[in-house]
TIFIDREN-846441 format. One record per residue (C-alpha): x, y, z; residue number from 0; residue in three letters. Coordinates in nm, 2 decimals. Example, Ala and Ser with C-alpha at 12.3 -4.5 7.8 and 13.67 -1.06 7.14 Angstrom:
PT      X      Y      Z num residuo
PT   1.23  -0.45   0.78   0     ALA
PT   1.37  -0.11   0.71   1     SER
This chain:
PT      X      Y      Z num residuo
PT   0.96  -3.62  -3.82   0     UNK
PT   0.60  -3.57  -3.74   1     UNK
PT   0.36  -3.47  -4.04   2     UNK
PT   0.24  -3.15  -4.03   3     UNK
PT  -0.15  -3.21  -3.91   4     UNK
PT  -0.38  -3.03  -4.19   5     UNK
PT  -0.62  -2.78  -4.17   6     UNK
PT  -0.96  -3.04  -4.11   7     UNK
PT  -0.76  -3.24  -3.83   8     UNK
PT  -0.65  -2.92  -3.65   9     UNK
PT  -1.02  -2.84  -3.63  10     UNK
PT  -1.16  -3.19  -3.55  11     UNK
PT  -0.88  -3.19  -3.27  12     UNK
PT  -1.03  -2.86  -3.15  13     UNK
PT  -1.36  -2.97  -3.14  14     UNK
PT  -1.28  -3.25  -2.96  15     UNK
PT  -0.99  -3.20  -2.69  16     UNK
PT  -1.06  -2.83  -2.65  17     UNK
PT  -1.26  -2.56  -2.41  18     UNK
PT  -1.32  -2.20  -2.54  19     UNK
PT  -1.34  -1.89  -2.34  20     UNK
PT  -1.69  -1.71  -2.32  21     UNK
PT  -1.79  -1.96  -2.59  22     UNK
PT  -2.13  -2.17  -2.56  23     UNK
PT  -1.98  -2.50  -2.68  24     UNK
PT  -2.24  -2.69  -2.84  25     UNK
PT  -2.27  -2.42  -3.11  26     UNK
PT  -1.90  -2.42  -3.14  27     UNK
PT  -1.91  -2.80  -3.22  28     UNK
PT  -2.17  -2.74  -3.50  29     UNK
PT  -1.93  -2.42  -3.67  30     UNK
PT  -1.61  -2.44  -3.85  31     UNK
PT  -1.34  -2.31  -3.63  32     UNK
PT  -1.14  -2.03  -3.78  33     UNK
PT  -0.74  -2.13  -3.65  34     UNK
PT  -0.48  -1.85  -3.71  35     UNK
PT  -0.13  -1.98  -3.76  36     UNK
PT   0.05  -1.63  -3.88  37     UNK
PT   0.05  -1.26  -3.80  38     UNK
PT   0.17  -0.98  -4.02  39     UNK
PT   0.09  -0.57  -3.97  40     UNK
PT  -0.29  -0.55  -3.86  41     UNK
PT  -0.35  -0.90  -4.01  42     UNK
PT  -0.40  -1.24  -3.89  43     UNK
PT  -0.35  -1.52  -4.13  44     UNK
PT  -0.53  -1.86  -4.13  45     UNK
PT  -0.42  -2.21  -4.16  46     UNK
PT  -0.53  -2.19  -4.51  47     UNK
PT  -0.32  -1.86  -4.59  48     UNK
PT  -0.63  -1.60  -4.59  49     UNK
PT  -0.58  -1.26  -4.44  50     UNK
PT  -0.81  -1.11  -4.17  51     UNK
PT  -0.80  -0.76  -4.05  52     UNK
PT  -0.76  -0.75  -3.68  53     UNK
PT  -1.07  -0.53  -3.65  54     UNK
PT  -0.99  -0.64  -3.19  55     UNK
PT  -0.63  -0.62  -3.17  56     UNK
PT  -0.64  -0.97  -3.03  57     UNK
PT  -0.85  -0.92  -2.75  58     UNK
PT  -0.72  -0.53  -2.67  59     UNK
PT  -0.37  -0.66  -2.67  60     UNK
PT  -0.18  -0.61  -2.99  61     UNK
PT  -0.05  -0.22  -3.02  62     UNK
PT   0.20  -0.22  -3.29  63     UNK
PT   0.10  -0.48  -3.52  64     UNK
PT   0.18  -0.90  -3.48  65     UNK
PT   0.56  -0.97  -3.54  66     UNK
PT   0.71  -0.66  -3.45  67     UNK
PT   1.08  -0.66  -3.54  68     UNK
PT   1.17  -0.47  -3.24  69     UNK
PT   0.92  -0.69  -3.00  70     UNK
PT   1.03  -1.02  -3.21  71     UNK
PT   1.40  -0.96  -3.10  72     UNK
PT   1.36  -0.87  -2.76  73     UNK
PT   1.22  -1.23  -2.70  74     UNK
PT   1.51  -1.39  -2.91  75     UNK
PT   1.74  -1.21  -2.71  76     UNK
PT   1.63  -1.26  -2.34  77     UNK
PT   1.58  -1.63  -2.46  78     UNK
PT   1.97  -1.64  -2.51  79     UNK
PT   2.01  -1.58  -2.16  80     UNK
PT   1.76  -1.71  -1.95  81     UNK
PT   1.32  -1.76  -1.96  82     UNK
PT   1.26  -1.73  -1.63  83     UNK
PT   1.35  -1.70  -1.27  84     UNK
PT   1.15  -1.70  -0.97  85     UNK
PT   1.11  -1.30  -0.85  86     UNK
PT   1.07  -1.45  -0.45  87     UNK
PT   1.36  -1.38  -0.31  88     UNK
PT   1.52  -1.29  -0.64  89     UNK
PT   1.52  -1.02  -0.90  90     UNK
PT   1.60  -0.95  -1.25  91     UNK
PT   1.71  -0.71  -1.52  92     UNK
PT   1.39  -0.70  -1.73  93     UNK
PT   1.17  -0.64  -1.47  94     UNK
PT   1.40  -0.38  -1.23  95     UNK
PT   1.44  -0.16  -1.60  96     UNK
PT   1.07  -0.21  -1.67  97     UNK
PT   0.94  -0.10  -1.31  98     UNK
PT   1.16   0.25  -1.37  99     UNK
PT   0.99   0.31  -1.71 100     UNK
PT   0.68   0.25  -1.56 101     UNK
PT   0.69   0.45  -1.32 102     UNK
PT   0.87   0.73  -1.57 103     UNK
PT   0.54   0.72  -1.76 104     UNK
PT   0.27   0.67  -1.50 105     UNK
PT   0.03   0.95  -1.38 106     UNK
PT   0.31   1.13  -1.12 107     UNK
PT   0.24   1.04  -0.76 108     UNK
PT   0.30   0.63  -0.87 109     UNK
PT   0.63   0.51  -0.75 110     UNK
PT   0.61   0.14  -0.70 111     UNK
PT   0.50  -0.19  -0.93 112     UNK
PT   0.39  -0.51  -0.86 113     UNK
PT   0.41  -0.75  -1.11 114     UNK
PT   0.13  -1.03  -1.19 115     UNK
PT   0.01  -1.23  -1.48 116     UNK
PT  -0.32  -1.06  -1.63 117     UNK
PT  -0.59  -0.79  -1.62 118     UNK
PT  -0.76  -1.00  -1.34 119     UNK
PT  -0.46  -1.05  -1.10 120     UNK
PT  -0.36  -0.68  -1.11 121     UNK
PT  -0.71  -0.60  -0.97 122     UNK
PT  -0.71  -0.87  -0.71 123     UNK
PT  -0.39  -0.73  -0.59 124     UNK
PT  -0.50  -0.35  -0.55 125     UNK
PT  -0.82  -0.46  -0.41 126     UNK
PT  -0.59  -0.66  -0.18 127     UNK
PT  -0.34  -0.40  -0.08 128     UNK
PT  -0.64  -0.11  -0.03 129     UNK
PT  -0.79  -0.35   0.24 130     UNK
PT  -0.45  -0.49   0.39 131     UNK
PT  -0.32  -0.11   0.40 132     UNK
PT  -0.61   0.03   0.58 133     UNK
PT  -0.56  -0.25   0.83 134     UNK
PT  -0.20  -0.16   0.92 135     UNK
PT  -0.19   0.22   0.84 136     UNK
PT  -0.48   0.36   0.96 137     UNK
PT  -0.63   0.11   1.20 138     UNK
PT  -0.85   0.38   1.39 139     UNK
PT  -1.03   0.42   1.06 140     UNK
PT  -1.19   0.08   1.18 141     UNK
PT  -1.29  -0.22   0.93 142     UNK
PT  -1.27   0.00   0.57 143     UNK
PT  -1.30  -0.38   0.37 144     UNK
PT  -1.58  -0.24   0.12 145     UNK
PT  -1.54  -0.12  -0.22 146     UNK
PT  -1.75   0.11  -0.46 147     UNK
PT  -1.79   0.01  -0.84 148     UNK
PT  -2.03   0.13  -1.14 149     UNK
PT  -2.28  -0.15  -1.24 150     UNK
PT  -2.20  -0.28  -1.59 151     UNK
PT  -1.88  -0.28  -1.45 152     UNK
PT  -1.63  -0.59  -1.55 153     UNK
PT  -1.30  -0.62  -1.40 154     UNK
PT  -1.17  -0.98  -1.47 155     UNK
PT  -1.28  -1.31  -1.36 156     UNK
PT  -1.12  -1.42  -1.08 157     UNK
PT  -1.32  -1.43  -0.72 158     UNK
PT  -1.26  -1.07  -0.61 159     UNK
PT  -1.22  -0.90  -0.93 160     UNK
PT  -1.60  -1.06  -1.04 161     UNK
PT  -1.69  -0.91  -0.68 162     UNK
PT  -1.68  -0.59  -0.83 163     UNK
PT  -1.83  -0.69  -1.12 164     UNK
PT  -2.17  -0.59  -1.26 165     UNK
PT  -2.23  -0.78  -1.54 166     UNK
PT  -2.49  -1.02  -1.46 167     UNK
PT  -2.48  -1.26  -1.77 168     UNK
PT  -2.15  -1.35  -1.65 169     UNK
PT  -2.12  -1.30  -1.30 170     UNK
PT  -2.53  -1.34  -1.13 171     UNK
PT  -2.43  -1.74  -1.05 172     UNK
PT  -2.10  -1.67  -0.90 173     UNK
PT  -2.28  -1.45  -0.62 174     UNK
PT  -2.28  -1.71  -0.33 175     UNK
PT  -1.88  -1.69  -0.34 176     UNK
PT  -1.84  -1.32  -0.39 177     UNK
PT  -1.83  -1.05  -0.12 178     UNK
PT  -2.08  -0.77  -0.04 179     UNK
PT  -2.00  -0.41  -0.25 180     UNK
PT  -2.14  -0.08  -0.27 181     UNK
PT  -2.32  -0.03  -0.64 182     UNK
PT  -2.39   0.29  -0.83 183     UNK
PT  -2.53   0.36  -1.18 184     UNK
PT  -2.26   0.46  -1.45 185     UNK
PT  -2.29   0.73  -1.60 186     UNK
PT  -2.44   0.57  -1.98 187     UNK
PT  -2.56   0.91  -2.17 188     UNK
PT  -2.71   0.70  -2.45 189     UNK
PT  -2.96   0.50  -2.20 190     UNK
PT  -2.94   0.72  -1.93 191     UNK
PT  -3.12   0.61  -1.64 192     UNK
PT  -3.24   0.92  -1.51 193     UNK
PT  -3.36   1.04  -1.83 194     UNK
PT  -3.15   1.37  -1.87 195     UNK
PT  -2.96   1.49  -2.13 196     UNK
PT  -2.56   1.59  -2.13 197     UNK
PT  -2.43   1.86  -2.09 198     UNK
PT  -2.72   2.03  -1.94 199     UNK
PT  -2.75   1.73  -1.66 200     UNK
PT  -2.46   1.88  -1.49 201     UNK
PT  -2.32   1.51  -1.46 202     UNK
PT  -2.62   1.40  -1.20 203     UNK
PT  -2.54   1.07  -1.19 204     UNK
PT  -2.23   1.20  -0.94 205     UNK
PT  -2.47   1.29  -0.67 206     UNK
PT  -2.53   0.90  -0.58 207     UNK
PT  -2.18   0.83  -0.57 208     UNK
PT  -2.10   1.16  -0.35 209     UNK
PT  -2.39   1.05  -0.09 210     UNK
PT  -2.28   0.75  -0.06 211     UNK
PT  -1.88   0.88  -0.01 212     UNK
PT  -2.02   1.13   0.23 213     UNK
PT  -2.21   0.84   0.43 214     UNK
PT  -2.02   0.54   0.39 215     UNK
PT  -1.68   0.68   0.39 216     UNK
PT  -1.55   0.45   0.70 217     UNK
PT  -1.65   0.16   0.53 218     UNK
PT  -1.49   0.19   0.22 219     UNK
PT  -1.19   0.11   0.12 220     UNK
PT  -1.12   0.19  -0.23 221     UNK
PT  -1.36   0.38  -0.53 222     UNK
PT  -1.27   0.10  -0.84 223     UNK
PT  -1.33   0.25  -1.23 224     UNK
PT  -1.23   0.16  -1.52 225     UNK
PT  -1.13   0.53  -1.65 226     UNK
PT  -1.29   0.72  -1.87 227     UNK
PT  -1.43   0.43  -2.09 228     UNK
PT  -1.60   0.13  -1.97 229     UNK
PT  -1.46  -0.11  -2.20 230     UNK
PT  -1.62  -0.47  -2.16 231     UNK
PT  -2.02  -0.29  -2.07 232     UNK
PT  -2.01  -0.22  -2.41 233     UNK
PT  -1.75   0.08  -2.47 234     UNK
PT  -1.95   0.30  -2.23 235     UNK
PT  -1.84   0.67  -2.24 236     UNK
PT  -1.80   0.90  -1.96 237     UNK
PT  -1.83   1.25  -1.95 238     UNK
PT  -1.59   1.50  -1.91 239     UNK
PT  -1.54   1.62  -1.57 240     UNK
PT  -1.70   1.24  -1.42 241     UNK
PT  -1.34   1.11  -1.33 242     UNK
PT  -1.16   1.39  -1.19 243     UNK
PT  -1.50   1.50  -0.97 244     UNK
PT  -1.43   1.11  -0.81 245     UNK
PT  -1.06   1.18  -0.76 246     UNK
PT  -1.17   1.49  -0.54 247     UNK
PT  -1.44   1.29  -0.37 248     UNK
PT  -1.21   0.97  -0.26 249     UNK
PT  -0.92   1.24  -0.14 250     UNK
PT  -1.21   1.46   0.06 251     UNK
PT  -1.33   1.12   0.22 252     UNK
PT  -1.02   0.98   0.23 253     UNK
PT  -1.16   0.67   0.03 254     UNK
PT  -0.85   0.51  -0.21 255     UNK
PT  -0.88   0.52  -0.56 256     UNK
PT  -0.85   0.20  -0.80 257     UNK
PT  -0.83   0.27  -1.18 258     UNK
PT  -0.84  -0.02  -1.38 259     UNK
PT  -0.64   0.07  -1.68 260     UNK
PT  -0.63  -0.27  -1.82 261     UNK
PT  -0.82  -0.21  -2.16 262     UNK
PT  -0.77   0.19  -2.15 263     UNK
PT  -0.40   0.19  -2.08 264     UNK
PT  -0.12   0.22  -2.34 265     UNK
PT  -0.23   0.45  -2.58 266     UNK
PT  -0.59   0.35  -2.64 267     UNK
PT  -0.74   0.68  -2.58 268     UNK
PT  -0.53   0.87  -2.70 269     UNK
PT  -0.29   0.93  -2.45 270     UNK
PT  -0.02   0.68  -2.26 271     UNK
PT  -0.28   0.65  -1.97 272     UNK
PT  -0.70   0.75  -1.97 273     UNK
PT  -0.62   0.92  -1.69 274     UNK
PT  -0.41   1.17  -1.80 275     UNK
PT  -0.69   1.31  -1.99 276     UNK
PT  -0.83   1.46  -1.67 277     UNK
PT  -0.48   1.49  -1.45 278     UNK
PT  -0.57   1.20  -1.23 279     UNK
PT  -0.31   1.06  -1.03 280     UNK
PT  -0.51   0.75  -0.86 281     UNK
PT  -0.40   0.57  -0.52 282     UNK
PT  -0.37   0.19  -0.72 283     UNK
PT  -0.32   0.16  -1.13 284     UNK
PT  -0.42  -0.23  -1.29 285     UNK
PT  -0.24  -0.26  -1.59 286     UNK
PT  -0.21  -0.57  -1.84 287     UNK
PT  -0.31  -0.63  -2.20 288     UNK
PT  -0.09  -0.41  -2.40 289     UNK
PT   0.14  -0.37  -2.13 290     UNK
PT   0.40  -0.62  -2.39 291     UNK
PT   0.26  -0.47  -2.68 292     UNK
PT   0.02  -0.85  -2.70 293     UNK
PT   0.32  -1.04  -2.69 294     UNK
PT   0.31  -1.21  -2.37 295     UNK
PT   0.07  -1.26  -2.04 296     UNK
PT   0.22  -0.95  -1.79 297     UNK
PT   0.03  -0.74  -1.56 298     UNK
PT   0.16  -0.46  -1.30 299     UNK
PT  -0.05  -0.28  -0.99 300     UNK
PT   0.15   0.06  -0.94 301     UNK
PT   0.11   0.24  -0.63 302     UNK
PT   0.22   0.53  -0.43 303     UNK
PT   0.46   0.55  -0.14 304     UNK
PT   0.22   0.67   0.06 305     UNK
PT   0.08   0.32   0.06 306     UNK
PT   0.39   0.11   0.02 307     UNK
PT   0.51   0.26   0.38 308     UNK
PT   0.22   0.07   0.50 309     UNK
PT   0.36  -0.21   0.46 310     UNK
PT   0.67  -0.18   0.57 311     UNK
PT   0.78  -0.29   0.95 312     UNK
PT   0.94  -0.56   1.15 313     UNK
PT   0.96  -0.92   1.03 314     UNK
PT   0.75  -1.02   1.34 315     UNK
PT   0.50  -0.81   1.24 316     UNK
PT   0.38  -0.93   0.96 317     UNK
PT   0.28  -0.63   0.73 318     UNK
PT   0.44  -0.80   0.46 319     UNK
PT   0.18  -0.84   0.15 320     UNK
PT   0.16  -1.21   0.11 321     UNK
PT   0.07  -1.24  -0.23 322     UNK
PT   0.30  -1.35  -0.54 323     UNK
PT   0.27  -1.55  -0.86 324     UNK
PT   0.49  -1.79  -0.96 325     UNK
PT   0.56  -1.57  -1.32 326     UNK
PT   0.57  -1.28  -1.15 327     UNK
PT   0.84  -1.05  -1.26 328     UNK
PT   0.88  -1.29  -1.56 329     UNK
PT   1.18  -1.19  -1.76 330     UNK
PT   1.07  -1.27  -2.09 331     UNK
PT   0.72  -1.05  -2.06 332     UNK
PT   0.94  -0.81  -1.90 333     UNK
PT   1.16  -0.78  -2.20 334     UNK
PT   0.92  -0.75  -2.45 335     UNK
PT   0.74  -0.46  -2.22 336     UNK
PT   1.02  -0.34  -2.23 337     UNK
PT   1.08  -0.31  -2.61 338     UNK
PT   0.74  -0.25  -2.65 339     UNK
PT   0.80   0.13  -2.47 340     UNK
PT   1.09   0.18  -2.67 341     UNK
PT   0.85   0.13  -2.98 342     UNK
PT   0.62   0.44  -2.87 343     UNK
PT   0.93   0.64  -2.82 344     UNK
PT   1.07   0.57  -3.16 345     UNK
PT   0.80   0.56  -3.38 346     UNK
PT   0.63   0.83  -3.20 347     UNK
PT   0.30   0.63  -3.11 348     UNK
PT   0.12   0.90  -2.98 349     UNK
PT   0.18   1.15  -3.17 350     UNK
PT   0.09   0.98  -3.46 351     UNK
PT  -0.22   0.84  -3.31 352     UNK
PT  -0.38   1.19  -3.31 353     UNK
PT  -0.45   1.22  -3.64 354     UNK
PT  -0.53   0.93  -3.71 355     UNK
PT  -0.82   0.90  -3.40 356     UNK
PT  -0.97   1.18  -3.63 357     UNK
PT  -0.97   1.02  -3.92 358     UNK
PT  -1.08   0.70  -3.76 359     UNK
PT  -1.38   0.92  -3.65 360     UNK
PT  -1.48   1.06  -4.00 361     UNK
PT  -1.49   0.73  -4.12 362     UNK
PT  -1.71   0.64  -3.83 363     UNK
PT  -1.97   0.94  -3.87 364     UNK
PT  -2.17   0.81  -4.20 365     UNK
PT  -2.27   0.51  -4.00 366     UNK
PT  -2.52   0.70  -3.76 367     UNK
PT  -2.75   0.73  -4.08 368     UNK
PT  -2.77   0.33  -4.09 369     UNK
PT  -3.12   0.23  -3.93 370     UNK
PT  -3.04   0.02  -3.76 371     UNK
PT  -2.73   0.20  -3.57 372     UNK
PT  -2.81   0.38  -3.26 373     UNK
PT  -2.56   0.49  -3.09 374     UNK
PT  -2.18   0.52  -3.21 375     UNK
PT  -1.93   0.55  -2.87 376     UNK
PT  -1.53   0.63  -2.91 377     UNK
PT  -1.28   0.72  -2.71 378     UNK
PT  -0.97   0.75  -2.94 379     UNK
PT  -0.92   0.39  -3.05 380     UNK
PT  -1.18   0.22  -2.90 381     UNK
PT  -1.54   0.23  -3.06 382     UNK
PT  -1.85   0.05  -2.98 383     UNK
PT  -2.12   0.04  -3.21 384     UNK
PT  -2.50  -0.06  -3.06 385     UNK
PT  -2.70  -0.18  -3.33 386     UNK
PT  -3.11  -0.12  -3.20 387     UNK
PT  -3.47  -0.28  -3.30 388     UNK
PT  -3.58   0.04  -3.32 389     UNK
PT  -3.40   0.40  -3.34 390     UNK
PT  -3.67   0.59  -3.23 391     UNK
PT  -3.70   0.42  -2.93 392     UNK
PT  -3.35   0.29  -2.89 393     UNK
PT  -3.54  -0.10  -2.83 394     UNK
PT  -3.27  -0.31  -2.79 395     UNK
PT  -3.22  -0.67  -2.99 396     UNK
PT  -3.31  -0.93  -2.80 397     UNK
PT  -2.96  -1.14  -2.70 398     UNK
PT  -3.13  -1.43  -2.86 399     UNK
PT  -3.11  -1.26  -3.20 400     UNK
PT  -2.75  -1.25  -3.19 401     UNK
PT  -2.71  -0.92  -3.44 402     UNK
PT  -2.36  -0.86  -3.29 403     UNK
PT  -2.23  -1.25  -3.34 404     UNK
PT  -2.41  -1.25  -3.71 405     UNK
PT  -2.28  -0.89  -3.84 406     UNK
PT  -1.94  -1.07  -3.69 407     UNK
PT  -1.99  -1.39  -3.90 408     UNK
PT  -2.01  -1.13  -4.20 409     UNK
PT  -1.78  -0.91  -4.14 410     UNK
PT  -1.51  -1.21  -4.11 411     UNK
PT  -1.61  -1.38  -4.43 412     UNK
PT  -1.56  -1.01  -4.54 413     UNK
PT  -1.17  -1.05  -4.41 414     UNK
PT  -1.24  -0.86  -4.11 415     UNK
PT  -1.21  -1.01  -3.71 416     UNK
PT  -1.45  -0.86  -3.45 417     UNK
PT  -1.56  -0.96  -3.11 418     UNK
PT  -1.91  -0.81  -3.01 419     UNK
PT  -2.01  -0.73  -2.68 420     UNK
PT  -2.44  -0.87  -2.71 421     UNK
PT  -2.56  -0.58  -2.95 422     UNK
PT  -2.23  -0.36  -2.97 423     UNK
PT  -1.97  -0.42  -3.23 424     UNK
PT  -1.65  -0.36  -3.12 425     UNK
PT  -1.39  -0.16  -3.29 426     UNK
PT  -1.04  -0.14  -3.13 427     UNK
PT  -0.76  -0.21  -3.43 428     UNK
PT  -0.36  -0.18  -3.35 429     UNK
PT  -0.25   0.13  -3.32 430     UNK
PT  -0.01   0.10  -3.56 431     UNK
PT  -0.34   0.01  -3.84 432     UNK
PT  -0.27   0.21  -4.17 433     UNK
PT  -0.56   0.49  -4.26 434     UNK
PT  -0.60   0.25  -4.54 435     UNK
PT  -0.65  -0.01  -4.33 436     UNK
PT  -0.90   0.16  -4.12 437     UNK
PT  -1.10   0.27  -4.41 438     UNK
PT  -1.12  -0.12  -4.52 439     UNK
PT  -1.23  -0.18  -4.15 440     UNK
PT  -1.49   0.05  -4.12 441     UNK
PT  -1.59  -0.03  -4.49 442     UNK
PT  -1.60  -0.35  -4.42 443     UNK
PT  -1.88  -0.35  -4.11 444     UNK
PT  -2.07  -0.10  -4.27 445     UNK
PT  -2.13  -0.37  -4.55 446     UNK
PT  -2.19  -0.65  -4.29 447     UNK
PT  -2.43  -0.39  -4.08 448     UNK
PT  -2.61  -0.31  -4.44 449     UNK
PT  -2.64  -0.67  -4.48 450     UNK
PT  -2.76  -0.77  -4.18 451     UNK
PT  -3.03  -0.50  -4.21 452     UNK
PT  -3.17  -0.58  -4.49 453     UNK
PT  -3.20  -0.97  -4.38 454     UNK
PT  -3.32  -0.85  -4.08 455     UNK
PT  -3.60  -0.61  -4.30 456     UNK
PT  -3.71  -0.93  -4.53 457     UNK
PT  -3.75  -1.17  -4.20 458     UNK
PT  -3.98  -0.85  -4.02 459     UNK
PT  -4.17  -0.82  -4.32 460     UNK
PT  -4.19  -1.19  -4.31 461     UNK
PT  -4.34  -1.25  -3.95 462     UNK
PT  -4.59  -0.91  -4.08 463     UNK
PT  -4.70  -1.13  -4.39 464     UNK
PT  -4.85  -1.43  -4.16 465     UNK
């Protein structure tokens, strides 16, 4: 029997074989890789046996904490029976059950799901099927192949989901292989760009986006947002009234709308979907990331009949949507989705969620009086938190100072795990997290934030002195 390999060799094998996502690799070389070998609750345990609060939820995955008994068995039993078959051509328990809860719990109006792998995919494939269905439903509309986006925006990584991307730092040297979009300003109250002030702006940042409806309507084939929170900008707000106004714009223009519900769906607002908290029923739905409660890579685009029937027809005539994954409809992911909707039913996810969003928020509060805090953003369960140079003026960091990665370093030899967005400390536990456990989290930053700022105070008064 092979020896167990210890902690050192795991992490001179990492450094060695391995290739980090979003992860500059020479500084990775020069740190001590943290490797997590267990999960319990809202912890992650080390190699070593030290707990860490999941202060990320895995990467926006993990809903009801890591080893689930309910998600644990699902997989144990669908492994008794089979890991996967190929959905071309066939079809499968798991995922048949799975597509009717869906569709039970979706925004009403959605009645069909296609199954992929990830966040990326399921936008690829609505982006796909807006463009494809235009073609072959309404081919008088002429060449509708364009698509509207906020800047900031991220959407995955793969070609056409970084086409309506927005995020230059990771998507500016991609541009030669992306295609042309329409841009607009989102709607960032803390840095507004045209200087007003919510409420009493009346939500002007809508007036681009319903000029260029209004004048580019035959062009465009699809309106894509993430709903009510722009996660991966930097938890970016919007305000009350912005997404329901677009619904009403794309129907009177007759322009399809795409919500991207990858980070937002599955309880992280507050409701089931961030839609619902406007009545939004949109035209194509991404979902991925908590879709199997972070136990396996599963994504779905649900749709409407309205634009299934456009693809259905003769053999010969090819409407067929030629686009599949070779996991698609996996049965294991499937499984575990499924268990993982039985958990909000049974332990009443939701429900319990609301009280615990306002707790979550009084925690949050006494951190506006750090200095070095300007601006706290949350949306239910997900909170971003952008540290500033200067309150005042809301001067930003510079990215080469690094505030969010070194408050991050802190916070984790703290026992807390967080993922920072440049300058905005990301907050978006399990939902299942304790109250005690939240007050730990938010205790926790708030040190590493306090510590930070006064290291940050004694180098400024440092550069002053020379």
């Amino acid at each position: 029997m092979a020896r167990t390999p210890t902690t050192q060799q795991l992490k001179d094998w990492d450094r060695r074989y391995l290739w980090h996502p979003f992860t500059q690799m020479r500084e990775w070389e020069q740190e001590e890789p943290l490797i997590i070998e267990r999960g319990k609750g809202s912890y992650l345990i080390d190699t070593e046996g030290k707990k860490y609060l999941d202060g990320t939820s895995s990467i926006w995955v993990n809903l009801h904490g890591h080893r689930h008994p309910t998600l644990d068995r699902a997989i144990k039993k669908q492994l008794d029976k089979i890991a996967h078959s190929t959905f071309l051509g066939l079809s499968n328990p798991p995922a048949i059950e799975l597509a009717r809860e869906l569709i039970r719990i979706a925004p009403k109006g959605l009645t069909r799901v296609f199954y992929s792998d990830n966040g990326s995919t399921a936008v690829e494939i609505a982006l796909k099927m807006a463009v494809q269905y235009w073609q072959q439903q309404h081919p008088e509309t002429g060449p509708k192949h364009t698509f509207l986006h906020l800047k900031l925006a991220y959407h995955g990584d793969t070609i056409g989901a970084v086409s309506v991307g927005n995020i230059d730092l990771f998507h500016a040297r991609f541009k030669p292989l992306l295609f042309p979009t329409v841009e607009v300003e989102p709607p960032h109250c803390y840095r507004c760009p045209l200087k007003l002030t919510y409420p009493s702006c009346n939500i002007a940042c809508m007036e681009p986006i319903a000029d260029i409806l209004k004048n580019r309507h035959r062009e465009l084939a699809g309106v894509i947002i993430e709903p009510i929170m722009q996660a991966a900008a930097g938890m970016i707000p919007q305000p009350p009234g912005y997404l329901k106004r677009i619904r009403e714009l794309c129907t009177q223009y007759k322009v399809l709308l795409i919500v991207d519900e990858v980070a937002t769906g599955f309880g992280r607002t507050g409701k089931m979907f961030a839609c619902e908290h406007e009545g939004v029923t949109p035209d194509l739905m991404a979902l991925s990331k908590g879709l199997t409660g972070g136990y396996m890579p599963l994504a779905a685009t649900l749709t409407t009949d309205a634009i299934y029937q456009g693809f259905l027809g003769r053999y010969d005539e090819f409407k067929t949507f030629f686009h599949g994954h070779s996991f698609t409809g996996n049965p294991l992911g499937c499984s575990v989705a499924l268990a993982n909707l039985h958990v909000f039913r049974q332990e009443k996810t939701l429900a319990r969620l609301a009280t615990k969003i306002k707790f979550f928020s009084r925690l949050l509060a006494p951190l506006a009086a750090i200095p070095r805090v300007g601006d706290i953003r949350q949306r239910g369960f997900m909170v971003g938190i952008e540290l500033v140079k200067e309150k005042t003026t809301k001067a930003p960091y510079p990215l080469s100072a690094k505030v969010g990665h070194r408050v991050s370093a802190i916070a984790r030899s703290k026992g807390l795990i967080l993922r920072p967005i440049g300058n905005v400390l990301v907050l978006m536990p399990p939902l299942s997290i304790s109250k005690g456990e939240l007050k730990k989290t938010v205790e926790i930053l708030k040190q590493s934030i306090e510590t930070l700022q006064i290291n940050s105070y004694s180098n400024d008064d440092t550069h002053n002195n020379r």
